[in-house]
ROBA-41469 format. One record per residue: chain; y negated, x, z of N, C-alpha, C in turn; residue number from 0; residue in three letters. Coordinates in steps of 0.1 Angstrom, whole numbers, plus 5000, padded with zeros to 4 digits. Layout:
<votor nukol="A" n_yy="Y" n_xx="X" n_zz="Z" ca_yy="Y" ca_xx="X" ca_zz="Z" c_yy="Y" c_xx="X" c_zz="Z" kolpa="NUM" tormar="Ala"/>
...
END
This chain:
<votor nukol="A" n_yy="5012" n_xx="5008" n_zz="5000" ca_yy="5000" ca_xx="5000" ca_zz="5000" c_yy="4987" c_xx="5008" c_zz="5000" kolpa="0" tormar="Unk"/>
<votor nukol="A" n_yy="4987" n_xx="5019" n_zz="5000" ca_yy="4976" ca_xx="5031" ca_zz="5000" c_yy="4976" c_xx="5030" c_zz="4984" kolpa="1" tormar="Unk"/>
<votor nukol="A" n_yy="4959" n_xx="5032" n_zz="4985" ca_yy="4954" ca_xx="5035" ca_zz="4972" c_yy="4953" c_xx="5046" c_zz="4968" kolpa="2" tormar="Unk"/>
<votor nukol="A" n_yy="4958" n_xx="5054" n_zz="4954" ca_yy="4958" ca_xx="5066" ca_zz="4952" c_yy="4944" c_xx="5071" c_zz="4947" kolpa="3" tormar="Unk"/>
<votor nukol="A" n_yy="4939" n_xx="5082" n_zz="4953" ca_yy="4923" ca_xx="5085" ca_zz="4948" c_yy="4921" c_xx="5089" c_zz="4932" kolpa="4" tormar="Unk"/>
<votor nukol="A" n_yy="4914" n_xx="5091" n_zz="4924" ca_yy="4910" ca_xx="5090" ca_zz="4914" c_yy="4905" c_xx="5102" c_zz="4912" kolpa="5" tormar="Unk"/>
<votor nukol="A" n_yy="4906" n_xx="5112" n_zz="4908" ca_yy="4906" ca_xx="5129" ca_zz="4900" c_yy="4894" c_xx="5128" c_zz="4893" kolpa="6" tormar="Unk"/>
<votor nukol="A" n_yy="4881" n_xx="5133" n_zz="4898" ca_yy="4869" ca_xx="5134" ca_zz="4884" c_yy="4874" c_xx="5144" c_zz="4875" kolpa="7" tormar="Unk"/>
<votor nukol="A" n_yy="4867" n_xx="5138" n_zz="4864" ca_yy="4869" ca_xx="5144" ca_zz="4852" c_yy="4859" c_xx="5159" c_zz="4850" kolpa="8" tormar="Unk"/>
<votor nukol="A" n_yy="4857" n_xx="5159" n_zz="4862" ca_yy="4842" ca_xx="5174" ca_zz="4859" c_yy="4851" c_xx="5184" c_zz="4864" kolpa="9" tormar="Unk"/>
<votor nukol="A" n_yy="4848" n_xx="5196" n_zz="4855" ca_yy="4854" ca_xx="5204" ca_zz="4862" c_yy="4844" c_xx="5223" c_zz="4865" kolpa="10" tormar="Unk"/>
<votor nukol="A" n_yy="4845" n_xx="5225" n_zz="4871" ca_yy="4837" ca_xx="5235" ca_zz="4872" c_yy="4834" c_xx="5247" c_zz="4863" kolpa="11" tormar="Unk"/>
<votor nukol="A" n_yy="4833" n_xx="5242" n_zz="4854" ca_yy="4826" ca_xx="5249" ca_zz="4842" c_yy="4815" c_xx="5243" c_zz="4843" kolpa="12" tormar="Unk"/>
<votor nukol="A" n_yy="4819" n_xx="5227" n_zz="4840" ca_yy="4803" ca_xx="5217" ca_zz="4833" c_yy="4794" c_xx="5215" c_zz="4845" kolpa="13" tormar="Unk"/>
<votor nukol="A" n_yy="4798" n_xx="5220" n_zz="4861" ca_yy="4787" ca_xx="5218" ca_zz="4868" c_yy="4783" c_xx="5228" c_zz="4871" kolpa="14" tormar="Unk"/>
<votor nukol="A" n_yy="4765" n_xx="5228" n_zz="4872" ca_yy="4755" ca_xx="5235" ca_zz="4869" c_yy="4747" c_xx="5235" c_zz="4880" kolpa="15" tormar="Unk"/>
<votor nukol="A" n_yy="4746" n_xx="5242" n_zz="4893" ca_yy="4737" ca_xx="5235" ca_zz="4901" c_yy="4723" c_xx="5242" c_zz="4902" kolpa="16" tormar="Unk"/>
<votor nukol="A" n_yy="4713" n_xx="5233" n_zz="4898" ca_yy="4701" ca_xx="5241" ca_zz="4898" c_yy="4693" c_xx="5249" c_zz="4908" kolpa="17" tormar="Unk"/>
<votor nukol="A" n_yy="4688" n_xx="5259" n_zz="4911" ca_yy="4683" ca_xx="5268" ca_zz="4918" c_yy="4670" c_xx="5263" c_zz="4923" kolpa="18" tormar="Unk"/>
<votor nukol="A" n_yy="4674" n_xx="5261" n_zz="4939" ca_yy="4663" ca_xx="5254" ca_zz="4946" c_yy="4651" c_xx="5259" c_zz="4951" kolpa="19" tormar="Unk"/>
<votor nukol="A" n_yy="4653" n_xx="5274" n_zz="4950" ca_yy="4642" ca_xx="5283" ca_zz="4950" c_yy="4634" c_xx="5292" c_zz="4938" kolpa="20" tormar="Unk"/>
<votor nukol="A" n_yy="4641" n_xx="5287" n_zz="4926" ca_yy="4634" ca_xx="5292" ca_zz="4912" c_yy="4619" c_xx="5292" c_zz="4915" kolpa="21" tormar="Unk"/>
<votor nukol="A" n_yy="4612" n_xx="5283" n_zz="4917" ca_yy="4599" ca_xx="5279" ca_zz="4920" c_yy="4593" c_xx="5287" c_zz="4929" kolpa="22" tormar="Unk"/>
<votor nukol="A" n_yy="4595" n_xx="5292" n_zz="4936" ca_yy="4588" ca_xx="5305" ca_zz="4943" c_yy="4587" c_xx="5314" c_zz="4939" kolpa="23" tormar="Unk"/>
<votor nukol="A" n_yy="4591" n_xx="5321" n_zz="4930" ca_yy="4592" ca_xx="5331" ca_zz="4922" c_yy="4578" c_xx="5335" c_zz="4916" kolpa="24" tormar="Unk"/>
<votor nukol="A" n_yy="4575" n_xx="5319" n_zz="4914" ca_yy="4560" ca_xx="5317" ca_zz="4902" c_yy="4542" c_xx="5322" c_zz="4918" kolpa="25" tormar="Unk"/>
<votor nukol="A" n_yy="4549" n_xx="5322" n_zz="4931" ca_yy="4544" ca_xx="5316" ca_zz="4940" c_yy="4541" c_xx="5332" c_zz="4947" kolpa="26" tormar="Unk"/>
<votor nukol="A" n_yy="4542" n_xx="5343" n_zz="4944" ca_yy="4543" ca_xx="5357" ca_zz="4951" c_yy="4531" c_xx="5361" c_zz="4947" kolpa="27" tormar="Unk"/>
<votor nukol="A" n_yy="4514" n_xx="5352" n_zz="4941" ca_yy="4506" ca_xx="5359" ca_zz="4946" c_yy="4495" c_xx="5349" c_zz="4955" kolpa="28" tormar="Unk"/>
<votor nukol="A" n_yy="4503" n_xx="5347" n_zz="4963" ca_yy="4491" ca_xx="5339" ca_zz="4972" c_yy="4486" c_xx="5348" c_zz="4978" kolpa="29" tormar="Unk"/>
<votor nukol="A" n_yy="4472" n_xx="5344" n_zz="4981" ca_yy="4469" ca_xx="5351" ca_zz="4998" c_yy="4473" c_xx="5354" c_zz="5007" kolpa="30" tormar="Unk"/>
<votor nukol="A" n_yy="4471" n_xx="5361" n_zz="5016" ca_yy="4474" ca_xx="5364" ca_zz="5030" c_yy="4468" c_xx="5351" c_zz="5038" kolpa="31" tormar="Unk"/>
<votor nukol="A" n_yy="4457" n_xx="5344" n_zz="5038" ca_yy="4453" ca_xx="5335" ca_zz="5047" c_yy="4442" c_xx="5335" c_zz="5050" kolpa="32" tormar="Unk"/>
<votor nukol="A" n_yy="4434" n_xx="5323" n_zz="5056" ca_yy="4421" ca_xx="5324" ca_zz="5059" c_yy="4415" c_xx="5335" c_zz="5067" kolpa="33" tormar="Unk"/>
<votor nukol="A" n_yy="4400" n_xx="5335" n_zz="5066" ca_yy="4395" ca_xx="5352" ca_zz="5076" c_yy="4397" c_xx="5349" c_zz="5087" kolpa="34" tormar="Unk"/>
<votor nukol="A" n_yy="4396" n_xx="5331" n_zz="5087" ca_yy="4391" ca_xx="5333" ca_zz="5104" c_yy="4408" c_xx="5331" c_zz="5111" kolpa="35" tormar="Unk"/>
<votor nukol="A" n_yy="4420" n_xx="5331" n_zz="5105" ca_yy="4433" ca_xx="5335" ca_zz="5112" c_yy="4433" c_xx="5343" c_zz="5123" kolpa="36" tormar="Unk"/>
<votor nukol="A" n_yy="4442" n_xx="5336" n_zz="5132" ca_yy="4447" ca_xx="5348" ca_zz="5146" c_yy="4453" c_xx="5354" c_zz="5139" kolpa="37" tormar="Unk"/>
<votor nukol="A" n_yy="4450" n_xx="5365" n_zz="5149" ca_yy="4460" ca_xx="5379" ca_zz="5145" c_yy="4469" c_xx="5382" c_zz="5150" kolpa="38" tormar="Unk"/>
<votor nukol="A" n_yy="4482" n_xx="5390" n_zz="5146" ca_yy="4493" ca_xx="5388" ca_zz="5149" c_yy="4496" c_xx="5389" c_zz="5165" kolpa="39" tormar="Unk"/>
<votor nukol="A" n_yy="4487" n_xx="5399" n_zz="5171" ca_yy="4486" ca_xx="5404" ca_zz="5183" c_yy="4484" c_xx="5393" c_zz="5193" kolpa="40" tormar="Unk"/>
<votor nukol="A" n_yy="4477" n_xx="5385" n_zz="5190" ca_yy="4477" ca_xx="5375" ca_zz="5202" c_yy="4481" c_xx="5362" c_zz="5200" kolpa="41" tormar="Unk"/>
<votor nukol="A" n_yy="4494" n_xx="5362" n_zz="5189" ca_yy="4507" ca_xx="5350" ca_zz="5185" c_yy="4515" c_xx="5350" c_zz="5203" kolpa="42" tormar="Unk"/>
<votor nukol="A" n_yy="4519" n_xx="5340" n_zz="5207" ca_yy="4530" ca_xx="5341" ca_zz="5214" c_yy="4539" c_xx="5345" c_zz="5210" kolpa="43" tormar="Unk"/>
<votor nukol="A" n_yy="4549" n_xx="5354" n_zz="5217" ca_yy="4559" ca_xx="5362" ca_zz="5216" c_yy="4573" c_xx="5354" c_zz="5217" kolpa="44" tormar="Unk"/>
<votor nukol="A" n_yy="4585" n_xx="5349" n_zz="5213" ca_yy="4593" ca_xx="5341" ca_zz="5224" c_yy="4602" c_xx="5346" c_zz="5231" kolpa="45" tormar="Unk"/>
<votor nukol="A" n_yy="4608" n_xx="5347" n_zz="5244" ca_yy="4612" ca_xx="5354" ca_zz="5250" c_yy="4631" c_xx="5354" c_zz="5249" kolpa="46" tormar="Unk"/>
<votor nukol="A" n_yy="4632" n_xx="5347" n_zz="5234" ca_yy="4646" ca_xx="5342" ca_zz="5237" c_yy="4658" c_xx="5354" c_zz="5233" kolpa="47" tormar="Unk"/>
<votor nukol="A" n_yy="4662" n_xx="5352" n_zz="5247" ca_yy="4673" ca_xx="5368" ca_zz="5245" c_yy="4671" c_xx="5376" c_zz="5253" kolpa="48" tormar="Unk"/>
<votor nukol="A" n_yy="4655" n_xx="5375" n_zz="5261" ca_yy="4654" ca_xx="5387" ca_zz="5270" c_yy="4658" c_xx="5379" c_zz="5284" kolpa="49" tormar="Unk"/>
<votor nukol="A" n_yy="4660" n_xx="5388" n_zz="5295" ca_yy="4661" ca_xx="5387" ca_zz="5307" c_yy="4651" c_xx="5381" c_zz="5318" kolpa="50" tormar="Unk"/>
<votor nukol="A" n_yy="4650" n_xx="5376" n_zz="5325" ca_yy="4645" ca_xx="5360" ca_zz="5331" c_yy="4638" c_xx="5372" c_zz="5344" kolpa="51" tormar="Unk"/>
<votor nukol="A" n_yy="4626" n_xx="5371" n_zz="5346" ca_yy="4623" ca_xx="5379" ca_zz="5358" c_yy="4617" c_xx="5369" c_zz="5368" kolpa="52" tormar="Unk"/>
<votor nukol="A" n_yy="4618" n_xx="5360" n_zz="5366" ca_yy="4615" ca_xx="5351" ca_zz="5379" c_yy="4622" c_xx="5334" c_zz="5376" kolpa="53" tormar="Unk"/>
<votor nukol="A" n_yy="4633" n_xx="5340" n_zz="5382" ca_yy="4638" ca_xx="5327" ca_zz="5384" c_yy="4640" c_xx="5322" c_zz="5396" kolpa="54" tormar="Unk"/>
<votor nukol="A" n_yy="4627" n_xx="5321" n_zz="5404" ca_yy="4627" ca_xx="5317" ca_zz="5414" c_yy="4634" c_xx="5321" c_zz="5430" kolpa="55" tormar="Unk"/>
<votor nukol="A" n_yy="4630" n_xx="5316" n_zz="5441" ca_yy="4631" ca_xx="5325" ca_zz="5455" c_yy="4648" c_xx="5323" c_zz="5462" kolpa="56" tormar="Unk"/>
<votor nukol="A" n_yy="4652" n_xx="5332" n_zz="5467" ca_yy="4662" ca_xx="5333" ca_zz="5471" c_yy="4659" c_xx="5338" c_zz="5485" kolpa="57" tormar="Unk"/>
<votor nukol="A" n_yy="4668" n_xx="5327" n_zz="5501" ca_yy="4666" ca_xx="5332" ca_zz="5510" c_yy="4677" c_xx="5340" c_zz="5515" kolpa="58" tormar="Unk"/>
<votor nukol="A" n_yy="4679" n_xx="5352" n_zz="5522" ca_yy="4686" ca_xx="5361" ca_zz="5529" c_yy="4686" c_xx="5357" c_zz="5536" kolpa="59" tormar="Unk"/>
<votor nukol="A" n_yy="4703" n_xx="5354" n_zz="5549" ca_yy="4699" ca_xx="5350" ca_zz="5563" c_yy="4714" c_xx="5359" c_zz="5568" kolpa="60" tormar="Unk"/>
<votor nukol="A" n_yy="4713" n_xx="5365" n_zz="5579" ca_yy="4719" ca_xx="5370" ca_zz="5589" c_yy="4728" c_xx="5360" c_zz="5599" kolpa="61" tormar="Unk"/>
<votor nukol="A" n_yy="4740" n_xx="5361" n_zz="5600" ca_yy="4744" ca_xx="5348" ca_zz="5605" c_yy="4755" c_xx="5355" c_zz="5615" kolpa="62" tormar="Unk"/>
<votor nukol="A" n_yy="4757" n_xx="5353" n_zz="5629" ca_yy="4770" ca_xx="5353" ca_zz="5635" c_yy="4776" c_xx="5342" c_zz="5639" kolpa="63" tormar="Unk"/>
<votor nukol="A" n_yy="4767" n_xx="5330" n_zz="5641" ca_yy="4777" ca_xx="5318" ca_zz="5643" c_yy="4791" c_xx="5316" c_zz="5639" kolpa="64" tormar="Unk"/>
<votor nukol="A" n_yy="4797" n_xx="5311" n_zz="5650" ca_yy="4813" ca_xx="5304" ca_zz="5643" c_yy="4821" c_xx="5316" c_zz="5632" kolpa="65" tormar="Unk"/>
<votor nukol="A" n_yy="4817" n_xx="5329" n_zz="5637" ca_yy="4824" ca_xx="5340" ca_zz="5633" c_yy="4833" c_xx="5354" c_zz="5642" kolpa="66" tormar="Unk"/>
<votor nukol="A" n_yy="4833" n_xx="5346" n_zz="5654" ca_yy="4834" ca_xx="5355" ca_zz="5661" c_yy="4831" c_xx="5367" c_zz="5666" kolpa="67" tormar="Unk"/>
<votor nukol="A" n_yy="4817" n_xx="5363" n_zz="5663" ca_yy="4807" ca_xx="5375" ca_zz="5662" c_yy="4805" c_xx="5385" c_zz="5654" kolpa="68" tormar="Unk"/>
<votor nukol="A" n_yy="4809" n_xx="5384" n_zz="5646" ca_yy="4808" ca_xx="5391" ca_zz="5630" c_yy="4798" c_xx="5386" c_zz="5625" kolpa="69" tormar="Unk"/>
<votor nukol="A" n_yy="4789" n_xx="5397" n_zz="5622" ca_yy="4778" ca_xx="5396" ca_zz="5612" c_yy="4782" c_xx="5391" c_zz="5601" kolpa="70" tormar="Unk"/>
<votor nukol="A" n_yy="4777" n_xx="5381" n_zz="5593" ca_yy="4780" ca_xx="5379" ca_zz="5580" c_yy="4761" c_xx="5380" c_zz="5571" kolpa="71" tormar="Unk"/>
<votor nukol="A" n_yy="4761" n_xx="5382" n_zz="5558" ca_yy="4747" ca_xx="5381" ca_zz="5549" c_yy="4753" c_xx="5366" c_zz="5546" kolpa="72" tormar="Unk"/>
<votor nukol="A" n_yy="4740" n_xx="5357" n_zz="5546" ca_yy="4737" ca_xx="5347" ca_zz="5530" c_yy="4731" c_xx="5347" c_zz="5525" kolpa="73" tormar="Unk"/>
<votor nukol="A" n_yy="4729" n_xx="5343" n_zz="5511" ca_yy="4720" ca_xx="5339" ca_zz="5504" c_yy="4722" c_xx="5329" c_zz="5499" kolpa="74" tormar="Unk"/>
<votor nukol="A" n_yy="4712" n_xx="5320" n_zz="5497" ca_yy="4713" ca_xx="5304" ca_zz="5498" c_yy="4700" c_xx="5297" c_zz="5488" kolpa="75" tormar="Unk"/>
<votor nukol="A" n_yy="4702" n_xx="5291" n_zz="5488" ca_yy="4685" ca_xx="5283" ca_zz="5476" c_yy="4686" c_xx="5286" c_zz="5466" kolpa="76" tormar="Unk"/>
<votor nukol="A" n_yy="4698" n_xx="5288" n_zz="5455" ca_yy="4700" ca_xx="5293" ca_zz="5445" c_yy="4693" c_xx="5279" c_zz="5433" kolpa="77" tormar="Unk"/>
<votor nukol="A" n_yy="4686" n_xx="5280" n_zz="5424" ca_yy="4681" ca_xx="5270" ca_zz="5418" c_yy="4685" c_xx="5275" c_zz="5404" kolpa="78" tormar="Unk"/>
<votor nukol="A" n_yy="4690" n_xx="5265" n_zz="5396" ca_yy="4693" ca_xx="5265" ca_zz="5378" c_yy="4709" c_xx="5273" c_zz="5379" kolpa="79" tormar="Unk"/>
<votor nukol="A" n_yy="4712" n_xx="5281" n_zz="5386" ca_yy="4721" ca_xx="5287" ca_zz="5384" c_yy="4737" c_xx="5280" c_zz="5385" kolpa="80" tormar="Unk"/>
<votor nukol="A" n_yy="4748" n_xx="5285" n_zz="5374" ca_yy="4758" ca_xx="5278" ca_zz="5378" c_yy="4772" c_xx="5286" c_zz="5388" kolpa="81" tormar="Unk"/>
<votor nukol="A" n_yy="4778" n_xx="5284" n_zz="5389" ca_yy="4789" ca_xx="5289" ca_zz="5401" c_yy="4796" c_xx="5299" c_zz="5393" kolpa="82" tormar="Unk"/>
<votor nukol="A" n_yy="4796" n_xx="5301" n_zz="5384" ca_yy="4804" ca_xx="5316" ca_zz="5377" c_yy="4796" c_xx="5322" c_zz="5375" kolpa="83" tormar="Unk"/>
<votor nukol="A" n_yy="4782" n_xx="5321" n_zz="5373" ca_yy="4773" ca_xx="5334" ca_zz="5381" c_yy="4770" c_xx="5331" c_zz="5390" kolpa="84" tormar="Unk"/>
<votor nukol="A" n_yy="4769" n_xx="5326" n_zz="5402" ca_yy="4771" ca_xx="5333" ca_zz="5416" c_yy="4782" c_xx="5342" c_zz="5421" kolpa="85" tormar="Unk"/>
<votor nukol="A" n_yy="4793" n_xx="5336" n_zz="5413" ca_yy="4805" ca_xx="5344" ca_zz="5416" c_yy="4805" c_xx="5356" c_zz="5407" kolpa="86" tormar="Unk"/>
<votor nukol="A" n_yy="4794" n_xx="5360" n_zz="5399" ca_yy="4794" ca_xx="5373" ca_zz="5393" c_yy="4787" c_xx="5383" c_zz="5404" kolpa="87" tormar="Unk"/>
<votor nukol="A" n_yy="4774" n_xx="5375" n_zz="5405" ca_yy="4762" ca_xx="5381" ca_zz="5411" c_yy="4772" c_xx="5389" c_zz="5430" kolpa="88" tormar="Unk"/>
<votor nukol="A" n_yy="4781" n_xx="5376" n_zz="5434" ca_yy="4791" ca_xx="5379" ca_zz="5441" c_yy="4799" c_xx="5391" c_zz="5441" kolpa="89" tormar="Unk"/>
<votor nukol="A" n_yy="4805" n_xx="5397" n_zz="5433" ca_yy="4809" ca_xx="5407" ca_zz="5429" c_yy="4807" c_xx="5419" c_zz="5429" kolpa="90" tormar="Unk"/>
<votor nukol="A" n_yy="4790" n_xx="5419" n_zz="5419" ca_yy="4780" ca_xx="5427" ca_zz="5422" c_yy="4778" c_xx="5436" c_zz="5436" kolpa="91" tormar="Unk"/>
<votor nukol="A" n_yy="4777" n_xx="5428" n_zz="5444" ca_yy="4769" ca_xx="5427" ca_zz="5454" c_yy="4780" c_xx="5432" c_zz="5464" kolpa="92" tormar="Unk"/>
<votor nukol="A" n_yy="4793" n_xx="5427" n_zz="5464" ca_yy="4807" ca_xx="5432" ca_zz="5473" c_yy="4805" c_xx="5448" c_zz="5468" kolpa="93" tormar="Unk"/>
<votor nukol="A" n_yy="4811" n_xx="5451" n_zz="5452" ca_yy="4807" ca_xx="5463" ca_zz="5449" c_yy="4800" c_xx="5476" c_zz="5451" kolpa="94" tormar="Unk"/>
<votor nukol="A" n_yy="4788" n_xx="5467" n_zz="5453" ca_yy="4778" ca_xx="5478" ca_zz="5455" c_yy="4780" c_xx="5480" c_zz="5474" kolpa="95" tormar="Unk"/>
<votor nukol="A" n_yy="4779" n_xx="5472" n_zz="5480" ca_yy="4783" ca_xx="5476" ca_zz="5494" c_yy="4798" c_xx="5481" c_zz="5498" kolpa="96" tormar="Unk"/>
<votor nukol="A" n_yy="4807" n_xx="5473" n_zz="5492" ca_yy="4816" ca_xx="5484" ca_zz="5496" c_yy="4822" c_xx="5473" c_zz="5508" kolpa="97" tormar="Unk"/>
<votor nukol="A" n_yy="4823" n_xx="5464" n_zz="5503" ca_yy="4827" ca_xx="5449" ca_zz="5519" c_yy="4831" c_xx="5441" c_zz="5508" kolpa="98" tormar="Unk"/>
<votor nukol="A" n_yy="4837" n_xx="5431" n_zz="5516" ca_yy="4838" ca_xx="5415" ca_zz="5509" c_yy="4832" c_xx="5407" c_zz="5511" kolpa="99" tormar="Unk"/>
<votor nukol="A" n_yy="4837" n_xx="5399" n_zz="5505" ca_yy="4826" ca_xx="5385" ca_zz="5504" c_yy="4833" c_xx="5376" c_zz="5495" kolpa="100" tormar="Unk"/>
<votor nukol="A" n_yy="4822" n_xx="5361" n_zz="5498" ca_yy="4825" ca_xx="5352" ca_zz="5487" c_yy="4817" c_xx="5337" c_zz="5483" kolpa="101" tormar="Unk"/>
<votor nukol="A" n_yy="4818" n_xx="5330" n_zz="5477" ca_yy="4811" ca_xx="5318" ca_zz="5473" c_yy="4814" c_xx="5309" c_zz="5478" kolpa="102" tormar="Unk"/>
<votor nukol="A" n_yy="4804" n_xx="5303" n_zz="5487" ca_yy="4808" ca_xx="5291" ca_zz="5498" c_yy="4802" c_xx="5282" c_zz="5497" kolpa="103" tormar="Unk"/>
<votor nukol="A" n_yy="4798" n_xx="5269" n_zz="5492" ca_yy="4788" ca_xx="5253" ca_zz="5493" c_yy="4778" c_xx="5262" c_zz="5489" kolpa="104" tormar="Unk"/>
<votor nukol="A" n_yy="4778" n_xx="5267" n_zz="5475" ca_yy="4769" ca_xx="5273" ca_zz="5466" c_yy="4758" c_xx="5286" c_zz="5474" kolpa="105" tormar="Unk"/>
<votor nukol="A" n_yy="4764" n_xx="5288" n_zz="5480" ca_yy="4758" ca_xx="5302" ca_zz="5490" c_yy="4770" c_xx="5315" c_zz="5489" kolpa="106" tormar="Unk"/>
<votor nukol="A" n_yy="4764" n_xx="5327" n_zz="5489" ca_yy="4771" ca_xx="5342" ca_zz="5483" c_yy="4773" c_xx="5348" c_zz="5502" kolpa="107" tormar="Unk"/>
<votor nukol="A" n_yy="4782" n_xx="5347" n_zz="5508" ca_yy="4787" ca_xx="5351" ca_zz="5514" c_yy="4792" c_xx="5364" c_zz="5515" kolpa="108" tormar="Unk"/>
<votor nukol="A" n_yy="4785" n_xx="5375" n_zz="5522" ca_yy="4790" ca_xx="5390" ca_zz="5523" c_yy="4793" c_xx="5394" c_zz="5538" kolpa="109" tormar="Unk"/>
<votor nukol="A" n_yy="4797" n_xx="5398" n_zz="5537" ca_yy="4806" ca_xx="5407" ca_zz="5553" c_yy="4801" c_xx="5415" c_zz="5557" kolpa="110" tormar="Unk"/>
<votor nukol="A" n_yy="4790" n_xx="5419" n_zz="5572" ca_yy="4789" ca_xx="5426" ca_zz="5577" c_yy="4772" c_xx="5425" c_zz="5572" kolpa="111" tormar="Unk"/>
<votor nukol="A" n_yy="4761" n_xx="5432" n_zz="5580" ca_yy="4747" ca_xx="5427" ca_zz="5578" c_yy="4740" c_xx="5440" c_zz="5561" kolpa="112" tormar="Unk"/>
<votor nukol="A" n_yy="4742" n_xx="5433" n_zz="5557" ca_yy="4736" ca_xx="5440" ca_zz="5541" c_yy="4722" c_xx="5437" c_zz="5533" kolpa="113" tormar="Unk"/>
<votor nukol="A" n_yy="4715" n_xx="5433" n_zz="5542" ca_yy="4706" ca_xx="5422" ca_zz="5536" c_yy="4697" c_xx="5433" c_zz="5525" kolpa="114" tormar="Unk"/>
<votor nukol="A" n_yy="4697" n_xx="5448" n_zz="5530" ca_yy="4685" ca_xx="5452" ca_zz="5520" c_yy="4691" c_xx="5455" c_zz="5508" kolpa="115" tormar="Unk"/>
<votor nukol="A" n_yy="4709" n_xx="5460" n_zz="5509" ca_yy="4710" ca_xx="5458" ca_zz="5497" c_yy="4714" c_xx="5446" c_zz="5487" kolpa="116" tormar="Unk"/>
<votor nukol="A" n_yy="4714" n_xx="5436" n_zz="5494" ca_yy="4716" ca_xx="5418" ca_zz="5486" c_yy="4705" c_xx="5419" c_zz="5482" kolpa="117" tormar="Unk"/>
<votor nukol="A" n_yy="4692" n_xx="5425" n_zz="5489" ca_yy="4678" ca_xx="5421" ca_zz="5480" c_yy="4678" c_xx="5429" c_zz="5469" kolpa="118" tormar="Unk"/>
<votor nukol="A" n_yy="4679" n_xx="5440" n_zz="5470" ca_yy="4676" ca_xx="5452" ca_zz="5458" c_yy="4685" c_xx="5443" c_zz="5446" kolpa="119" tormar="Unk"/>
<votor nukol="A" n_yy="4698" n_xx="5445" n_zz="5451" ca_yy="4707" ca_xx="5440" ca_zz="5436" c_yy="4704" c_xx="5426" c_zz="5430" kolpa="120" tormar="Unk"/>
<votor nukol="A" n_yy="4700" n_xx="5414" n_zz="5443" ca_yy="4690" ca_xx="5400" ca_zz="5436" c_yy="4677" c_xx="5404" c_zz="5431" kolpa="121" tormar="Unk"/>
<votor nukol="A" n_yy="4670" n_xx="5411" n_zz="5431" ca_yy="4661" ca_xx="5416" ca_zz="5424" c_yy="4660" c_xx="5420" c_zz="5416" kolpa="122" tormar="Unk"/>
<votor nukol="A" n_yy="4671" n_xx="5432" n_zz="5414" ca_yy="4672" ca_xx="5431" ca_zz="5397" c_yy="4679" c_xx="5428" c_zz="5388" kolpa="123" tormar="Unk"/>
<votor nukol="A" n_yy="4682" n_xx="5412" n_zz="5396" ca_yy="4688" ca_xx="5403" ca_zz="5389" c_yy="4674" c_xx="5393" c_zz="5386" kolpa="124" tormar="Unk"/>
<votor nukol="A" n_yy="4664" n_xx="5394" n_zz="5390" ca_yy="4653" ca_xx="5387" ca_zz="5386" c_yy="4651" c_xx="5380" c_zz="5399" kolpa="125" tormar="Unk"/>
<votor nukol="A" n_yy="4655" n_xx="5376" n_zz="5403" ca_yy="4653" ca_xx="5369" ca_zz="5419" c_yy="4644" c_xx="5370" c_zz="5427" kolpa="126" tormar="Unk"/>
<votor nukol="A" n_yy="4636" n_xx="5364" n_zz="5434" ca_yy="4630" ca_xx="5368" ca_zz="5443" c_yy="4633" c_xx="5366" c_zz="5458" kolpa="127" tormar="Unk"/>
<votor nukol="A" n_yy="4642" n_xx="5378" n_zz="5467" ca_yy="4647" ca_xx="5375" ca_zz="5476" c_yy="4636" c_xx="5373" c_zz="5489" kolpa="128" tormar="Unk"/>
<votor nukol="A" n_yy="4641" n_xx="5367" n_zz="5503" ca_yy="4629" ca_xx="5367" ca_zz="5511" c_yy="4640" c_xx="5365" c_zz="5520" kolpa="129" tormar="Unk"/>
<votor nukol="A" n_yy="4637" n_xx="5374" n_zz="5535" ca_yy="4643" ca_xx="5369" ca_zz="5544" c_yy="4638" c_xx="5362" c_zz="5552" kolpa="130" tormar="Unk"/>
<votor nukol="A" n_yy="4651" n_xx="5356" n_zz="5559" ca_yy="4647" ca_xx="5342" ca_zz="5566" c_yy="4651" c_xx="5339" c_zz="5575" kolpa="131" tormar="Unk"/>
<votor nukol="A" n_yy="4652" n_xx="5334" n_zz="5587" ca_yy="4658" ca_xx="5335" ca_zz="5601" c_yy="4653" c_xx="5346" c_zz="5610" kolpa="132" tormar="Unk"/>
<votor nukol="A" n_yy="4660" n_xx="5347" n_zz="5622" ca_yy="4651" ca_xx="5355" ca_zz="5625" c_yy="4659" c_xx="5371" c_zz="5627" kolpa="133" tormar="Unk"/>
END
């Protein structure tokens, strides 16, 4: 009960497809543009591809509660960001200290009091860290 399709009769010799840009060709002596144009220098630039230097504040806090007295680092107030980069930034940051850690109700959990180096490495990750607590 299928209908069988129907084979055009054109075959790629007889089609010709005309050149949508032929017409420019005629078009390579325009001007450059009016005098009173901005100049290139003060076009906006767009920044797409480069690295994000303020993506907003990030709090450091020092915690021994409900740890048995073990210093732990957080960092908390993470904004735009999704959970496979915290868990990178995570990583980073165990690394560079030389401890563990981990990602908990969207806060980077590190082991042991590290705060200046969680700031250095959030920092140049673009962040702006601040400590917080006392």
């Amino acid at each position: 009960m299928s209908r069988k399709k129907r084979k055009s009769d054109s075959s790629a010799e007889n089609l010709q497809i005309p050149n949508a840009f032929g017409a420019l060709d005629a078009l390579a002596n325009l001007p450059t543009g009016p005098e009173g144009a901005l100049p290139v220098s003060t076009v906006k630039i767009p920044t797409r591809g480069q690295k994000n230097t303020n993506r907003g504040r990030v709090d450091i806090v020092r915690q021994t509660a409900h740890r048995g007295g073990k210093a732990v680092t957080v960092a908390k107030n993470f904004i735009g960001i999704g959970l496979a980069e915290k868990q990178q930034l995570a990583k980073m940051i165990q690394k560079a200290c030389g401890v563990g850690g981990t990602v908990k109700d969207g806060c980077i959990e590190i082991q042991g009091d590290k705060r200046d180096e969680m700031k250095r490495i959030l920092t140049e990750a673009g962040f702006k860290p601040v400590f917080a607590g006392g």
